[in-house]
N, CA, C and O atoms as a DFTB+ gen file, in Angstrom:
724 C
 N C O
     1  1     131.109     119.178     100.559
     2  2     132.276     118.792     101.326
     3  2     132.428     117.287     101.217
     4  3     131.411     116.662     101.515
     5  1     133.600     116.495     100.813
     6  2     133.495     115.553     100.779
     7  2     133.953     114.482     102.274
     8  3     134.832     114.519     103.134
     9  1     133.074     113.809     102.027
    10  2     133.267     112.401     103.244
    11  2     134.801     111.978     103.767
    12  3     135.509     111.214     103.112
    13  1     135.165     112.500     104.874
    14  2     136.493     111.869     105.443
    15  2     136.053     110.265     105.691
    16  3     134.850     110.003     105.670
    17  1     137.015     109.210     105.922
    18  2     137.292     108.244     106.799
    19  2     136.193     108.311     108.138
    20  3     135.659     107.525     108.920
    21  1     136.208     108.927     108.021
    22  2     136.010     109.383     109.985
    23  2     134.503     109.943     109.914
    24  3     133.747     109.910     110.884
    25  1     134.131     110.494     108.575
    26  2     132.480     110.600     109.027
    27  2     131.827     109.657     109.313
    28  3     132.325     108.639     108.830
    29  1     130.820     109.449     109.944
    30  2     129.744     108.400     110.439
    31  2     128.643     108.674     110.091
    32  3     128.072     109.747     110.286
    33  1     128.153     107.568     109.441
    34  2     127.055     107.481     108.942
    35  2     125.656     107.008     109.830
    36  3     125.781     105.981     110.498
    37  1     124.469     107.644     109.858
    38  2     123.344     107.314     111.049
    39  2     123.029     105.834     110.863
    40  3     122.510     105.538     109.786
    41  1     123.255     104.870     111.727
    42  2     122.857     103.557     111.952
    43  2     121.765     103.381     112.556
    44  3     120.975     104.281     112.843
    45  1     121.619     102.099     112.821
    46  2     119.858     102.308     113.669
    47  2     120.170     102.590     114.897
    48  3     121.235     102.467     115.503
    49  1     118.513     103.224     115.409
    50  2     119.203     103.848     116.738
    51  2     118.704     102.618     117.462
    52  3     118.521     101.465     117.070
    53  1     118.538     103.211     118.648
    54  2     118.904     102.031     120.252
    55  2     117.644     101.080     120.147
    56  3     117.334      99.896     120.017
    57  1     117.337     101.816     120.227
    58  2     115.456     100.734     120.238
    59  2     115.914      99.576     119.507
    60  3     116.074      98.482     120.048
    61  1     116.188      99.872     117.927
    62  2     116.379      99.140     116.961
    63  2     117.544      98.164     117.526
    64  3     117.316      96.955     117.515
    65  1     118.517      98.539     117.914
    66  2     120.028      97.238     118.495
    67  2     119.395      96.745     119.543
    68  3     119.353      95.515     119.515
    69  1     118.851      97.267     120.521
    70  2     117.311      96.908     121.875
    71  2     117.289      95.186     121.205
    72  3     117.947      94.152     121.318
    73  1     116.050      95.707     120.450
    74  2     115.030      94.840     119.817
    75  2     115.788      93.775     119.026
    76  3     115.570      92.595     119.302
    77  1     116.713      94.109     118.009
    78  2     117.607      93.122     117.510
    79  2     118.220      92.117     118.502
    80  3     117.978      90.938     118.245
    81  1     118.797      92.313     119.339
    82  2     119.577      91.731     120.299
    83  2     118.844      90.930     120.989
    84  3     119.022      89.724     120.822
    85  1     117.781      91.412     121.990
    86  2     117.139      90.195     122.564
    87  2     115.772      89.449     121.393
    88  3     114.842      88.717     121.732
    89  1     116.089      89.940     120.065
    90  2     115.356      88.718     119.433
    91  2     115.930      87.942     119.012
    92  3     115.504      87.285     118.062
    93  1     117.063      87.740     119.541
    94  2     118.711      86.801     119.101
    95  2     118.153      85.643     119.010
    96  3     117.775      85.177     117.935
    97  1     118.022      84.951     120.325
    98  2     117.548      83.238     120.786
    99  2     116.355      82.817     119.976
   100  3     116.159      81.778     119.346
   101  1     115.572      83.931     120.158
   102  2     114.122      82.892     119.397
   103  2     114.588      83.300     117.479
   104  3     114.155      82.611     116.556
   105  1     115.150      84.042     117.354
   106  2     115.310      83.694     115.724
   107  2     116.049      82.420     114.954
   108  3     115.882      81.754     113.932
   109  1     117.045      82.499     116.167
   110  2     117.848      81.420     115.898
   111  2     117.260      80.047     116.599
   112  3     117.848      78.966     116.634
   113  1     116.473      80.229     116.933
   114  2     115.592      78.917     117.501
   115  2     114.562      78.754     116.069
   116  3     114.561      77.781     115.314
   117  1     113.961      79.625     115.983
   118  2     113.116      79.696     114.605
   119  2     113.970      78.661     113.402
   120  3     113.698      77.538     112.978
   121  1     115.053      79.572     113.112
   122  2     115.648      78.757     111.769
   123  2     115.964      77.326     112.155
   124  3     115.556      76.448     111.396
   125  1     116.859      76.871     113.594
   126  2     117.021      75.207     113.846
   127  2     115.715      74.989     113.973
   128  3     115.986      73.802     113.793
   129  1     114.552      74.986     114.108
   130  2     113.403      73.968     114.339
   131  2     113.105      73.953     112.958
   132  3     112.905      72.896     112.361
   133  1     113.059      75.164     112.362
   134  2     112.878      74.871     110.496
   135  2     113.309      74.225     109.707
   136  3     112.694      73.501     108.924
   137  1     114.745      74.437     109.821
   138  2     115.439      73.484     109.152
   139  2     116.010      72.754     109.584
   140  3     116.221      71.942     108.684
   141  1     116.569      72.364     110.645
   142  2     116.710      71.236     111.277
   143  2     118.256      70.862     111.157
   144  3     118.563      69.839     111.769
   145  1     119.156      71.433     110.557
   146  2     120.973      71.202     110.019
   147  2     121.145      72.145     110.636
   148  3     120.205      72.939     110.601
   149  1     122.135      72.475     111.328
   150  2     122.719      73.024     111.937
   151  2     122.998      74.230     111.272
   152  3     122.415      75.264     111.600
   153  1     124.193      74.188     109.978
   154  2     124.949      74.843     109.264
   155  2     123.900      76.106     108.568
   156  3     124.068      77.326     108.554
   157  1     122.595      75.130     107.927
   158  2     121.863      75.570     106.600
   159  2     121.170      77.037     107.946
   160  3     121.031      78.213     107.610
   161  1     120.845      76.468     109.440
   162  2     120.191      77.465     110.018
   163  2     120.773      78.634     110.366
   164  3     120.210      79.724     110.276
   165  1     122.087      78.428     110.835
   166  2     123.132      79.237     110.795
   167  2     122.899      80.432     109.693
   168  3     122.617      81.612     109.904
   169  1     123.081      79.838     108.615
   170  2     123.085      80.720     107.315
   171  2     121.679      81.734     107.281
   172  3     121.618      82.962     107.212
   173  1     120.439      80.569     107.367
   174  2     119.395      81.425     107.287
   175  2     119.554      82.702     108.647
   176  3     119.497      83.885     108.312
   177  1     119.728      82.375     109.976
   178  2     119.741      83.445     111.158
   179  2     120.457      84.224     110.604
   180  3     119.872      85.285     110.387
   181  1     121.921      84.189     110.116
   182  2     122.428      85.307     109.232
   183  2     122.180      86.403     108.878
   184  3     122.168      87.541     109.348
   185  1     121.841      85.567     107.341
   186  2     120.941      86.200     106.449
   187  2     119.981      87.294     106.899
   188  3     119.818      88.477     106.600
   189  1     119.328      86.305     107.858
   190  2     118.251      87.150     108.500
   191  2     118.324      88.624     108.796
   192  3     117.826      89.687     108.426
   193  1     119.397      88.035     109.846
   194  2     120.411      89.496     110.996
   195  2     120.488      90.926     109.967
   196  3     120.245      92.122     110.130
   197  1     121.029      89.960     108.694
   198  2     121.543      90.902     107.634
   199  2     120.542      91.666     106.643
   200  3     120.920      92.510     105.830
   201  1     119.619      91.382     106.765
   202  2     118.219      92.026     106.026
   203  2     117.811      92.672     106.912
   204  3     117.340      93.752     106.553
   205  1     117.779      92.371     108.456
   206  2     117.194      93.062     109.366
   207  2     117.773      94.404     109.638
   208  3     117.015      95.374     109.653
   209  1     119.281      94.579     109.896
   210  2     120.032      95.373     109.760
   211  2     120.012      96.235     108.370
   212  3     120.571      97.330     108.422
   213  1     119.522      95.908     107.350
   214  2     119.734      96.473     105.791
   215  2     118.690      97.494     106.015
   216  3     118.682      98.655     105.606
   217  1     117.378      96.571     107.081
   218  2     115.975      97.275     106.595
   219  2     115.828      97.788     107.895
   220  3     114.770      97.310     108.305
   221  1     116.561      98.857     109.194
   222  2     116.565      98.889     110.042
   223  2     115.930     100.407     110.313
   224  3     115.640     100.654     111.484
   225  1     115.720     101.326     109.426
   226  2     114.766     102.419     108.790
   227  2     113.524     102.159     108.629
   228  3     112.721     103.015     109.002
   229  1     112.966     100.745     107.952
   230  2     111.530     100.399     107.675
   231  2     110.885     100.195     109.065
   232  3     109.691     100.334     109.329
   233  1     111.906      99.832     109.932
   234  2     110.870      98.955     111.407
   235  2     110.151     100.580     111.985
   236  3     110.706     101.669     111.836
   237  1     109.079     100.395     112.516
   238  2     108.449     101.420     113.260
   239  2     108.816     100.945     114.594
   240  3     108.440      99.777     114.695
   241  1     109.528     101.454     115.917
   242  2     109.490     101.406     116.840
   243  2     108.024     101.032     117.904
   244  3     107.944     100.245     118.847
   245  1     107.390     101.586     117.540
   246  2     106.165     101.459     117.909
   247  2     104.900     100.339     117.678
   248  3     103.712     100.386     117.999
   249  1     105.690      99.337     116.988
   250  2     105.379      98.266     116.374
   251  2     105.973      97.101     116.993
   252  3     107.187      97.234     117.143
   253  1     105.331      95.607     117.545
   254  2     106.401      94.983     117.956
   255  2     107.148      94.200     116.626
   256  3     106.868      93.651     115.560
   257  1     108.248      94.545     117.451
   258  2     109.596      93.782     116.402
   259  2     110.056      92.383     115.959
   260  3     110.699      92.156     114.934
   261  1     109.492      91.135     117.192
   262  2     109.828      89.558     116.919
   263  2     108.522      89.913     115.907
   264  3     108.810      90.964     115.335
   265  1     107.615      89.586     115.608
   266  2     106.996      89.042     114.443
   267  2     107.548      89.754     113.043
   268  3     107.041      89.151     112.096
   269  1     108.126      90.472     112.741
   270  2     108.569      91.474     111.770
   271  2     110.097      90.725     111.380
   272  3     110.584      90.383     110.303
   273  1     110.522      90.659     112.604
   274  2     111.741      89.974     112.312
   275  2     111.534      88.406     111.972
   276  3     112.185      88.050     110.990
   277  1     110.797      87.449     112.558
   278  2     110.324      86.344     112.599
   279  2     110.149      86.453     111.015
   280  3     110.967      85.810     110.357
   281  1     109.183      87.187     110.321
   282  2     108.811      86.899     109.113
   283  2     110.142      87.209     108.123
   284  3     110.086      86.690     107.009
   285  1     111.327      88.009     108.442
   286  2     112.163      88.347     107.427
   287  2     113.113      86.268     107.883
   288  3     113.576      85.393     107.150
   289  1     113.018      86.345     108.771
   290  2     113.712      84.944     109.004
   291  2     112.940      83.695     108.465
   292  3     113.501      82.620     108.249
   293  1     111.508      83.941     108.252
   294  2     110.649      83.059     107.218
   295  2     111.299      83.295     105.972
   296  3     111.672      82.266     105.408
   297  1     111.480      84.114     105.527
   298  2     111.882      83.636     104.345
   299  2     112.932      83.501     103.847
   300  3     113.108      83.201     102.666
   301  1     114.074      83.767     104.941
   302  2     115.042      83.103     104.561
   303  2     115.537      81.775     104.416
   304  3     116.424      81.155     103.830
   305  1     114.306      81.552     105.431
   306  2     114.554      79.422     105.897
   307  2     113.508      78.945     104.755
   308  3     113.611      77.743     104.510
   309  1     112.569      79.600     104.040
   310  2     111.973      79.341     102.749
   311  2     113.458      79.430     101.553
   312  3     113.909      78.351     101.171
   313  1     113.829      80.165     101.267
   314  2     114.830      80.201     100.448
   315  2     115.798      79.508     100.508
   316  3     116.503      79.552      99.499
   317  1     116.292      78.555     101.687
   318  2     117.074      77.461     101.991
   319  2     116.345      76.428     101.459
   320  3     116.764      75.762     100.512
   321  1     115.464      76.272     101.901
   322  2     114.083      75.633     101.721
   323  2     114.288      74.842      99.865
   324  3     114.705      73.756      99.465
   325  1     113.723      76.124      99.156
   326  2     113.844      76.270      97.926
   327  2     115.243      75.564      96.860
   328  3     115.121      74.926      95.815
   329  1     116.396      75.924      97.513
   330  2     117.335      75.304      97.274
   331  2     117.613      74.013      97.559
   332  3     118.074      73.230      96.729
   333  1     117.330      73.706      98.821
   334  2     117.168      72.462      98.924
   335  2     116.752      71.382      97.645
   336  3     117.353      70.516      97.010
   337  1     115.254      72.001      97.655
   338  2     114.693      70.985      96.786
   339  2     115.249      71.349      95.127
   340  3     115.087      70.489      94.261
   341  1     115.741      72.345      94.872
   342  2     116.730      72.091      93.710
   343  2     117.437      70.943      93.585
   344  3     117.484      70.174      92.625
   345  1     118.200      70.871      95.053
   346  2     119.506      69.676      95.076
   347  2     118.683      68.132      95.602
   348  3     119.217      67.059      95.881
   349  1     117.306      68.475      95.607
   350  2     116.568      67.349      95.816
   351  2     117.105      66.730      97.258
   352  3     117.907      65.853      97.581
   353  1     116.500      67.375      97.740
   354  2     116.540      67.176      99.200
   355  2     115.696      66.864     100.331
   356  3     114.712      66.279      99.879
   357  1     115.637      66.943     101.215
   358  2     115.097      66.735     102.452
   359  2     113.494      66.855     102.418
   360  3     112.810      65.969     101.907
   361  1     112.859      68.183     103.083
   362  2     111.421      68.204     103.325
   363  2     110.982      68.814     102.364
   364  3     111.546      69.624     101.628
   365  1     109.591      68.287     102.359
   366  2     108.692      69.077     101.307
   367  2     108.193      70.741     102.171
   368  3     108.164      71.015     103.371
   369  1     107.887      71.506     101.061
   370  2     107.781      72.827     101.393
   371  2     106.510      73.005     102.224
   372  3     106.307      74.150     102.630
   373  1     105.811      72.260     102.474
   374  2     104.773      72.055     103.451
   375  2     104.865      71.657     104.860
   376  3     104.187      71.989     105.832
   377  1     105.794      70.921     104.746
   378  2     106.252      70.439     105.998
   379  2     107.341      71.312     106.810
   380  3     107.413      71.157     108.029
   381  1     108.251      72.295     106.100
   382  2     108.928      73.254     106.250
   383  2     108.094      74.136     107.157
   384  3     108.341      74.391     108.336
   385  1     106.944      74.616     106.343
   386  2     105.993      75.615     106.764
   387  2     105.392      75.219     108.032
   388  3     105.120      76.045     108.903
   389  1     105.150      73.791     108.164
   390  2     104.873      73.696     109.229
   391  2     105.432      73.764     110.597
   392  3     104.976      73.948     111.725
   393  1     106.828      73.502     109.961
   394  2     107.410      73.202     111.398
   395  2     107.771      75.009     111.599
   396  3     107.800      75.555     112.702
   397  1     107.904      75.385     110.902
   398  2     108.527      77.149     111.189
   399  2     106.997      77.966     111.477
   400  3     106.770      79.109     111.875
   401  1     106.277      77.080     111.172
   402  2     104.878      77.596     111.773
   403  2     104.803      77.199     113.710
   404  3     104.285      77.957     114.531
   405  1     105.286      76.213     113.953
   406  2     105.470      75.687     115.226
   407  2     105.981      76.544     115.885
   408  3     105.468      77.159     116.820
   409  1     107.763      76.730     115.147
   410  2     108.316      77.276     116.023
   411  2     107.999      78.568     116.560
   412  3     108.477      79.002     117.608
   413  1     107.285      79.101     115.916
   414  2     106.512      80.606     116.359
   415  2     106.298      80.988     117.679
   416  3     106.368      82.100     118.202
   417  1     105.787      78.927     118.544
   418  2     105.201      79.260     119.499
   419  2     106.073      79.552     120.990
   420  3     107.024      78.773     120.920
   421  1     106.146      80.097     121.918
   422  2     106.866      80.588     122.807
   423  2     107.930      79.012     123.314
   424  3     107.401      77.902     123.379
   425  1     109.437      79.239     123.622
   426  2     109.938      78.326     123.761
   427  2     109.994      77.409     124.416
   428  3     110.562      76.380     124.050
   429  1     109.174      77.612     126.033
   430  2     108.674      76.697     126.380
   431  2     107.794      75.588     125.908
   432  3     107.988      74.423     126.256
   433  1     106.897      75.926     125.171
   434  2     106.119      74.992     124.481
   435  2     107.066      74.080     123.631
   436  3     106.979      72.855     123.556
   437  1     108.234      75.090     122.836
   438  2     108.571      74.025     121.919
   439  2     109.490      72.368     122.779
   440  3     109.781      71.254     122.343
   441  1     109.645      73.004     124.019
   442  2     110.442      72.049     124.936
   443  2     109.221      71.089     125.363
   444  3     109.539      69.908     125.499
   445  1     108.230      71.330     125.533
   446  2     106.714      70.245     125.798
   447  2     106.228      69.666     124.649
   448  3     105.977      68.461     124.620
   449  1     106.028      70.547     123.486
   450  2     106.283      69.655     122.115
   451  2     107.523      68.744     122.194
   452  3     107.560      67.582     122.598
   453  1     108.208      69.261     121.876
   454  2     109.496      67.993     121.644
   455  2     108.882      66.709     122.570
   456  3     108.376      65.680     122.124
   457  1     109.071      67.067     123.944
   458  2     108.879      65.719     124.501
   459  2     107.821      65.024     124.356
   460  3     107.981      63.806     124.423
   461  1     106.597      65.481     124.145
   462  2     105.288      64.616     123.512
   463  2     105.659      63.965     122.426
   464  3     105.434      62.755     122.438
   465  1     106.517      64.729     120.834
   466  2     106.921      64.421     120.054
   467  2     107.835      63.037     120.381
   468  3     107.708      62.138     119.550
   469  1     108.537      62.844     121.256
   470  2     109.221      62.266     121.632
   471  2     108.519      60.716     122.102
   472  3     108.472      59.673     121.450
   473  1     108.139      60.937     123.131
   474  2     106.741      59.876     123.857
   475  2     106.011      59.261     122.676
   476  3     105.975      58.035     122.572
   477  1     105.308      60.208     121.598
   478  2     104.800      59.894     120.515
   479  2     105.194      58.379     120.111
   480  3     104.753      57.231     120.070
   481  1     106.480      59.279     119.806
   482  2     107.761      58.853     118.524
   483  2     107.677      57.438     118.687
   484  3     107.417      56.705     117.732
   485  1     107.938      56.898     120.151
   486  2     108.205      55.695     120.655
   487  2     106.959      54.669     120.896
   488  3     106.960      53.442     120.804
   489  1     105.865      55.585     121.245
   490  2     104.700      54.623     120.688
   491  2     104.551      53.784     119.481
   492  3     103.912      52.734     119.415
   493  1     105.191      54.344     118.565
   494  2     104.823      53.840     117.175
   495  2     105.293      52.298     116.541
   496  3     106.023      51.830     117.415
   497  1     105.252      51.892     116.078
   498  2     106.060      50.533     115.743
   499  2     107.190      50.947     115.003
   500  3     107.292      51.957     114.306
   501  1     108.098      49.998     115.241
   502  2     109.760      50.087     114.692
   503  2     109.276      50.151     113.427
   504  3     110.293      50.330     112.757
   505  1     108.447      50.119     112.763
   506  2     108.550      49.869     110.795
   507  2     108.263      51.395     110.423
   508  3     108.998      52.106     109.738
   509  1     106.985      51.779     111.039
   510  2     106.848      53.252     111.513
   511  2     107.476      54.506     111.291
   512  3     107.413      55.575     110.684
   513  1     108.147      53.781     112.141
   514  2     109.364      55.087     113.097
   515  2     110.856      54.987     111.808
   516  3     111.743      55.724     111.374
   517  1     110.564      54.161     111.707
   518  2     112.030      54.272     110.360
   519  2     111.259      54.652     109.134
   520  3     112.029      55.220     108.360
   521  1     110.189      54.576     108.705
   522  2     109.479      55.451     107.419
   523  2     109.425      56.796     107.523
   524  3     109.557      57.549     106.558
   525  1     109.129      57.350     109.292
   526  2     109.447      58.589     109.469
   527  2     110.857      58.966     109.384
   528  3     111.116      59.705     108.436
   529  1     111.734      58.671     110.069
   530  2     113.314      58.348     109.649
   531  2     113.889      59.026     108.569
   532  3     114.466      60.113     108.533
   533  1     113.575      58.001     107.471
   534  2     113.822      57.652     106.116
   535  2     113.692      59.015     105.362
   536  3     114.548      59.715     104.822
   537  1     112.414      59.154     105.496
   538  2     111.608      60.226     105.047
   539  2     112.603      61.667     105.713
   540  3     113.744      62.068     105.483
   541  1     111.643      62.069     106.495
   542  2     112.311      63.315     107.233
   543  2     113.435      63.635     107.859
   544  3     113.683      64.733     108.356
   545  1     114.313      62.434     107.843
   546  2     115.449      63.008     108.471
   547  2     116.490      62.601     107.575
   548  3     117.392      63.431     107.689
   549  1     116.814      61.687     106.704
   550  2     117.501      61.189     106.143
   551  2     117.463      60.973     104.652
   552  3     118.210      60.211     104.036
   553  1     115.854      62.248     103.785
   554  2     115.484      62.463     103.215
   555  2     115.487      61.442     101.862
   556  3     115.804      61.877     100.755
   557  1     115.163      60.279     102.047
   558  2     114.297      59.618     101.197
   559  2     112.918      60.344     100.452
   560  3     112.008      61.015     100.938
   561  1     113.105      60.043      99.516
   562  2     111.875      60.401      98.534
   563  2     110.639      59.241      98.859
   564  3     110.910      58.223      99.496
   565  1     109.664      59.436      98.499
   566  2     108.385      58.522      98.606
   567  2     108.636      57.546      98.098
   568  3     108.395      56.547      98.777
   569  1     109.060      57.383      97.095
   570  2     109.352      56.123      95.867
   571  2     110.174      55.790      96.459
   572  3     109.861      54.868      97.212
   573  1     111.493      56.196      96.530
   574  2     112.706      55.149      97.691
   575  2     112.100      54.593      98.552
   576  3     112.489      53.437      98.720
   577  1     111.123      54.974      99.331
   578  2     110.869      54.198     100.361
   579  2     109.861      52.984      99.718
   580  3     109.883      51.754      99.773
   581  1     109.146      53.784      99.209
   582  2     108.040      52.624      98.569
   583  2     108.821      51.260      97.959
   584  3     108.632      50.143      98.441
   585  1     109.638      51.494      96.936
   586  2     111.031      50.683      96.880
   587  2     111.438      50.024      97.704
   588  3     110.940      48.899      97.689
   589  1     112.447      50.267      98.781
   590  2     112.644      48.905      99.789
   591  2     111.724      48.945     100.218
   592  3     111.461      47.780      99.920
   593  1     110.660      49.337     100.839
   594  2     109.497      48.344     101.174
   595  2     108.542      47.457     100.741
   596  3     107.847      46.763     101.483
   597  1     108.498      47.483      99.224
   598  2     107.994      46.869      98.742
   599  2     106.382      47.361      98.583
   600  3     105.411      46.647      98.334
   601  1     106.419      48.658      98.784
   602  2     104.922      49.002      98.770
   603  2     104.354      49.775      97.319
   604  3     105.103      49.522      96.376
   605  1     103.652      50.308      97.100
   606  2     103.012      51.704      95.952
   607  2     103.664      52.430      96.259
   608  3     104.537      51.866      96.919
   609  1     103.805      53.250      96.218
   610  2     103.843      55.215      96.231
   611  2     102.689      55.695      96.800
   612  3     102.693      56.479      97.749
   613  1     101.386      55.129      96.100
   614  2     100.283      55.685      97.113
   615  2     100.440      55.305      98.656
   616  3     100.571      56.193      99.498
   617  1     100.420      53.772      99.040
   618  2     100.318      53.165     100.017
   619  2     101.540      54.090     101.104
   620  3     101.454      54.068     102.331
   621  1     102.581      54.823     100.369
   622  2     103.612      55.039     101.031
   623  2     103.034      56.666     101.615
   624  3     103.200      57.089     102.758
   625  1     102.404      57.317     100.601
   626  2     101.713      58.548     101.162
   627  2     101.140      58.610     101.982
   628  3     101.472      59.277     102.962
   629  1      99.791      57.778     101.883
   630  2      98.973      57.214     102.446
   631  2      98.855      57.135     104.188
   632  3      98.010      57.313     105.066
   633  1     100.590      56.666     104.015
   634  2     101.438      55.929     105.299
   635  2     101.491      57.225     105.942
   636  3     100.713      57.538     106.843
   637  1     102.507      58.072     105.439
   638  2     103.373      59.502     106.351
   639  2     102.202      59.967     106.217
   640  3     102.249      60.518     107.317
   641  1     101.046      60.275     105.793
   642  2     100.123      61.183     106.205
   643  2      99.327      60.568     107.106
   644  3      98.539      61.367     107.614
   645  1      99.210      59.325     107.552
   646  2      98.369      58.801     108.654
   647  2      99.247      59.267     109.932
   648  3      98.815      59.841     110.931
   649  1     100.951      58.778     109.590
   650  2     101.521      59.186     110.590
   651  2     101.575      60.779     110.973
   652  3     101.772      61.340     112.051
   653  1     101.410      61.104     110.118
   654  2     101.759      62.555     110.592
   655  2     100.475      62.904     111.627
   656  3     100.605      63.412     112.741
   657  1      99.091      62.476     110.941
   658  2      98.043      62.763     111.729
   659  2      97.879      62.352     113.257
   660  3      97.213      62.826     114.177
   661  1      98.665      61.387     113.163
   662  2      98.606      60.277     114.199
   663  2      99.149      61.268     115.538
   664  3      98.479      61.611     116.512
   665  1     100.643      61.608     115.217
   666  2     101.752      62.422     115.960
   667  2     100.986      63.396     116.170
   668  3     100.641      63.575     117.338
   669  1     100.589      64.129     115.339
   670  2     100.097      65.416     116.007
   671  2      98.685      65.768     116.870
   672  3      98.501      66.732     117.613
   673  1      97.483      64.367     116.437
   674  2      96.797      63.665     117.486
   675  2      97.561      62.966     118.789
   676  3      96.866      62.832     119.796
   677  1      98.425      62.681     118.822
   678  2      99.361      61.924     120.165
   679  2      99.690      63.097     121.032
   680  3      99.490      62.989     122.242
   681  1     100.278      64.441     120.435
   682  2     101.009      65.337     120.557
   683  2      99.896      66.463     121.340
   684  3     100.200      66.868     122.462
   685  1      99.119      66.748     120.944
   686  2      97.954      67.504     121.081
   687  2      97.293      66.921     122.718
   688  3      96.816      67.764     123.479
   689  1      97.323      65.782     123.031
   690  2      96.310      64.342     123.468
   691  2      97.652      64.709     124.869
   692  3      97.341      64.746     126.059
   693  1      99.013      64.929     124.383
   694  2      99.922      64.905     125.866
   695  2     100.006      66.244     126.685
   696  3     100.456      66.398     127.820
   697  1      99.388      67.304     125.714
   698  2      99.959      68.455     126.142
   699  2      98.768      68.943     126.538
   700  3      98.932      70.042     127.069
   701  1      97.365      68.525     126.505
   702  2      95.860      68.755     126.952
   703  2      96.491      67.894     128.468
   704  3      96.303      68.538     129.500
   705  1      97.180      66.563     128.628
   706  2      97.335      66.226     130.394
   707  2      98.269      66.929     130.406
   708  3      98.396      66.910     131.630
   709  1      99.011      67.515     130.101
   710  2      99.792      67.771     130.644
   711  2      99.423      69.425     131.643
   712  3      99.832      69.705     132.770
   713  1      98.684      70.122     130.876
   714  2      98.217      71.419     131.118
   715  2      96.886      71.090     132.347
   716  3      96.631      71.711     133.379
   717  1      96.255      69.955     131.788
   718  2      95.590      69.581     133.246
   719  2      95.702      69.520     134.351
   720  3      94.935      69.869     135.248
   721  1      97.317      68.772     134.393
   722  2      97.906      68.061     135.639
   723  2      98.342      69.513     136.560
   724  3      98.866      69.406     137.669
């Protein structure tokens, strides 16, 4: 018998729209802390929605669903990721990982991160804080920076990896008082 207009085809059932729906906020929190543009996260949560929905037969009910979904949204913000650095861009794929490794953690935290991050940030010296800048937000390459500053390339590595250690020693150091207090 062939298919009217009007037959309906089995979609996922309730559990599955359940589970989709309130993993709305933290997916889309996932992709902005990953990638950090507005637009590019947009696309990845998408994407996401749209694989999730494709593969909405594979999920076992009986299984929880944010980490399952979390990981199909890993790799979509990897595959932004990827392109990126085609068009020679922004973060290195390590640093990606890290931060979408962060965001994993429940959203409160990421609101106590930020502000340590923050507190950090401002500890640092103005020369510092614009190498981080440069770098991660406004995606300078190592050599550009090493360039107007007048430094190596090593000396410039050297640099963002002290800082990085530094921040996430600062970061670690606010959120141990803070959990004290």
């Amino acid at each position: 018998m062939p298919e009217s207009a009007e037959t309906t085809h089995p979609g996922p059932d309730a559990a599955f729209v359940r589970a989709l729906t309130e993993s709305q906020t933290t997916l889309r929190a996932y992709c902005e802390a990953a990638l950090g543009h507005c637009e590019e996260a947009k696309d990845a949560w998408q994407k996401a929605n749209i694989v999730l929905w494709q593969k909405a037969g594979e999920w076992d009910p009986q299984t929880r669903f944010l980490p399952w979904a979390l990981a199909v949204a890993r790799y979509e913000v990897l595959g932004i990721v990827r392109d990126r650095q085609r068009e020679r861009l922004m973060f290195d794929d390590d640093v990606v990982r890290m931060m979408a490794d962060a965001s994993l953690q429940p959203a409160e935290s990421h609101d106590l991160r930020s502000e340590a991050l923050a507190r950090c940030t401002e500890k640092l010296q103005p020369r510092h804080r614009e190498t981080l800048t440069a770098h991660y937000v406004f995606g300078h390459t190592q050599a550009d920076i090493a360039s107007a500053h007048g430094m190596s390339l090593g000396a410039v590595k050297v640099l963002l990896l002290r800082l990085r250690r530094s921040l996430a020693e600062c970061i670690e150091r606010q959120l141990n008082q803070q959990s004290a207090s």
